[in-house]
C-alpha positions in Angstrom: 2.4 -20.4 -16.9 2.7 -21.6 -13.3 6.1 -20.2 -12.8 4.5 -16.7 -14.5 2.1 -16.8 -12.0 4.4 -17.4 -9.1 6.3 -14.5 -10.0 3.5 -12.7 -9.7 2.4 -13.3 -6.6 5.5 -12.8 -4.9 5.9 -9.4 -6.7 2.7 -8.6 -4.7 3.9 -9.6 -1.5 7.2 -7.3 -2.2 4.4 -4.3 -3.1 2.5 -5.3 -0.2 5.3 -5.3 2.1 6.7 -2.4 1.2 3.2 -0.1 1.3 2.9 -1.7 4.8 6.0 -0.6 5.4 5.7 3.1 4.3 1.8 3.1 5.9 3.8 2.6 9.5 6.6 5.3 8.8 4.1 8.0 8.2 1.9 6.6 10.7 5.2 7.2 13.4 6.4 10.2 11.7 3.0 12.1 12.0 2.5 10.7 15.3 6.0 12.0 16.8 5.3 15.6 15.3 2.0 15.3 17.5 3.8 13.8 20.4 6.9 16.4 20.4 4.5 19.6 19.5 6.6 20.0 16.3 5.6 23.6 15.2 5.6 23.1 11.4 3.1 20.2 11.4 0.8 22.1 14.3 0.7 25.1 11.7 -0.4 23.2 8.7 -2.6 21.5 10.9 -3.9 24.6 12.1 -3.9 26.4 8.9 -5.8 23.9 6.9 -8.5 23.2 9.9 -9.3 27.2 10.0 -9.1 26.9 5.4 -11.4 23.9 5.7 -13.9 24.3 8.7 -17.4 24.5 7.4 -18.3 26.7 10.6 -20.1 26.9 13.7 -22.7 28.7 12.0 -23.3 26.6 9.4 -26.8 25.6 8.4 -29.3 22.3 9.6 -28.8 21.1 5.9 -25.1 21.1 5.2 -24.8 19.6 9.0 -26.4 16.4 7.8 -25.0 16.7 4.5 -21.8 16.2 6.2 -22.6 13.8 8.3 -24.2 11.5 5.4 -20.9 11.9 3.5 -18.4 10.9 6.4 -20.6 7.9 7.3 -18.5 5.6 5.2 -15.8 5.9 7.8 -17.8 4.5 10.8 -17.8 1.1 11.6 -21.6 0.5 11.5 -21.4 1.3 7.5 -18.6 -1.0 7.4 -20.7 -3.8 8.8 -23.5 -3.2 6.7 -21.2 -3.7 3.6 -19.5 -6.3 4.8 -22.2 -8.6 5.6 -23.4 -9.5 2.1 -19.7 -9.9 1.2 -19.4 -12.6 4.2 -22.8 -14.4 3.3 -21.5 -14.4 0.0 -18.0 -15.6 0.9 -19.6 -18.1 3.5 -21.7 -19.9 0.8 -18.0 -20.3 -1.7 -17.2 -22.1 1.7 -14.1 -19.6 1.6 -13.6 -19.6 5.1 -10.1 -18.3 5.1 -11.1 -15.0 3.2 -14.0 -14.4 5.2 -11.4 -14.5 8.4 -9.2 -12.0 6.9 -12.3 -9.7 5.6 -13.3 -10.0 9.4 -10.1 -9.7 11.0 -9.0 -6.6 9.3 -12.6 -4.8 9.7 -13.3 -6.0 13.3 -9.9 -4.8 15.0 -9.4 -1.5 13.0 -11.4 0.3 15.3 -9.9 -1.0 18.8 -6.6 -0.6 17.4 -6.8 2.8 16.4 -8.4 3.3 19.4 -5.1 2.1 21.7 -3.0 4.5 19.2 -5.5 7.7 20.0 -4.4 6.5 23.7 -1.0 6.0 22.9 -0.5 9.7 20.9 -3.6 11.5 23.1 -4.0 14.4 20.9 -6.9 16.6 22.0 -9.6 17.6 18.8 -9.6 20.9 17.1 -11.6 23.0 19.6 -14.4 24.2 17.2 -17.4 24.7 19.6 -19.4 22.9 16.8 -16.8 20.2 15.9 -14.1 18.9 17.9 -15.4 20.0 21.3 -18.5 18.4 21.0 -16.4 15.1 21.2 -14.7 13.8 24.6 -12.7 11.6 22.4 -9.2 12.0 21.3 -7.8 12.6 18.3 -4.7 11.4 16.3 -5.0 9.3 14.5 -8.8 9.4 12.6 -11.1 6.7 13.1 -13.1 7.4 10.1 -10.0 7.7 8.4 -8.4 4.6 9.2 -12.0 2.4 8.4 -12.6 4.0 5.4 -8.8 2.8 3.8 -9.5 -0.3 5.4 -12.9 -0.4 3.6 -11.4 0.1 0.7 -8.4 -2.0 0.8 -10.2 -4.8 1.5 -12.6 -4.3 -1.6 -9.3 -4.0 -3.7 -7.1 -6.7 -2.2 -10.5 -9.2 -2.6 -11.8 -9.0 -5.9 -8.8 -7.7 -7.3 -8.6 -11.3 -9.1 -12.3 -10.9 -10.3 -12.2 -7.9 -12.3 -10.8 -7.0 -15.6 -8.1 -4.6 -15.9 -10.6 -1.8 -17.0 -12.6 -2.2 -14.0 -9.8 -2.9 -11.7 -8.7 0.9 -12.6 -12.2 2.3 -12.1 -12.3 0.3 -8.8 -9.1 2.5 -7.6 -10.0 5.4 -8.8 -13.3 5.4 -7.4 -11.7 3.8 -3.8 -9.5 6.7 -3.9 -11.9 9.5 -4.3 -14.1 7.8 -1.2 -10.9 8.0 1.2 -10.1 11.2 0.2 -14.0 12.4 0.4 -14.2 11.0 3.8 -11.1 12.5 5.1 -12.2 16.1 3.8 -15.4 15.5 6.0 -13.4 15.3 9.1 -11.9 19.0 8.4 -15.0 20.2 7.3 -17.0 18.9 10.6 -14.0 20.6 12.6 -13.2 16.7 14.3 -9.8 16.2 13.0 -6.7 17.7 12.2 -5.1 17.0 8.7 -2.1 14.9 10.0 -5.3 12.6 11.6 -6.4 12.2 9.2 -3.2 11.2 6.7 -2.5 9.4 9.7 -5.6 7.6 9.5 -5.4 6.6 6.4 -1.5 5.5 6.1 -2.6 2.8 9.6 -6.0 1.5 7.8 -4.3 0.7 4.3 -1.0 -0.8 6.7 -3.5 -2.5 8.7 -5.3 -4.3 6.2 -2.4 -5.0 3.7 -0.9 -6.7 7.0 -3.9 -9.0 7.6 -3.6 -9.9 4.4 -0.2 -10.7 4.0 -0.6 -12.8 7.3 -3.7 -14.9 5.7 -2.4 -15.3 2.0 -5.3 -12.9 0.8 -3.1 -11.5 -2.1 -3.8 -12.8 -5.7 -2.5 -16.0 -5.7 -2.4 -16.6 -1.8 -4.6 -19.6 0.2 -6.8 -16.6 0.9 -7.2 -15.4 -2.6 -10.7 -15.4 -4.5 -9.9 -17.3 -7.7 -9.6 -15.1 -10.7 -12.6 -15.4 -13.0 -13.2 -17.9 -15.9 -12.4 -16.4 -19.1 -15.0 -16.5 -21.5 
């Protein structure tokens, strides 16, 4: 059974490795299309903002619909969740998981920061969406915190839930990444390749932290799996 279990764990560092891996490619790819002006990727980009933009026009209410929906990508909703996760994890004495929970959220933000620097890609210039911002661009901030949102919930109680609810868990985390990103477009903020970008750095991110701390099933940071009753 130990040896089973071994296996197992190392099978997820392999997984782990390799999505961290592919996270960074597209991360560089899209960011050297942006860099070199590469016209294919500035067309789709283009293309899907005009498909997706709700409008300058549009009305009061869909405005703060909008901004209700994308609020799961900031990192003041990330905070908020986080919190009873950290009192929680604090109380299990679980230090070492509530440093990588904290590491990966806390630095998510600054980092993506130093890449919008690094790539400097100026926002889609809706007069009601990306010019209303003096910030830059590729990749999306609320991108990259909602995947590490999410990736965190996955990677931490992965171990405590069944396999039924373990597929509801990613289905569900998937929908919220995806939703999130579609606000971007419709607010007129963020390019598509943003926001893919976004989202391929926040999952790399956070399966990085975790690799680094042992957070995967079966690591020092690990939640135990639960008891069987």
């Amino acid at each position: 059974m130990e040896v089973l279990r071994e296996e197992r764990a190392q099978t997820a560092r392999r997984h782990a490795l390799a999505a961290v891996a592919v996270g960074l490619g597209v991360l560089a790819l899209l960011g050297a299309g942006v860099l070199a002006g590469w016209v294919p990727q500035d067309r789709l980009d283009g293309a899907v903002s005009q498909a997706l933009y709700a409008g300058d026009d549009r009305s009061a209410g869909l405005d703060l619909l909008l901004e209700v929906l994308t609020a799961p990508g900031a990192a003041w909703f990330r905070v908020l969740v986080s919190l009873p996760v950290l009192f929680w994890l604090g109380a299990r004495r679980a230090w070492r998981t509530a440093g990588w929970v904290i590491t990966a959220n806390v630095l998510v933000g600054p980092l993506t920061t130093v890449l919008k620097e690094t790539f400097g890609r100026v926002r889609p210039a809706f007069e009601e969406g990306g010019a209303l911002s003096d910030s830059l661009s590729y990749p999306s901030g609320h991108s990259s915190g909602i995947a590490t949102l999410v990736t965190i919930a996955l990677v931490l109680f992965w171990p405590r839930w069944s396999a039924g609810q373990r597929r509801v868990a990613v289905a569900v985390g998937i929908a919220l990444v995806v939703l999130v990103g579609l606000t971007r477009m419709w607010l007129g903020v963020h390019f598509l390749s943003d926001v893919v970008g976004g989202w391929a750095f926040g999952a790399a991110w956070t399966l990085a932290v975790a690799l680094a701390f042992g957070a995967l099933p079966g690591g020092r940071a690990a939640l135990p799996p639960r008891p069987e009753t």
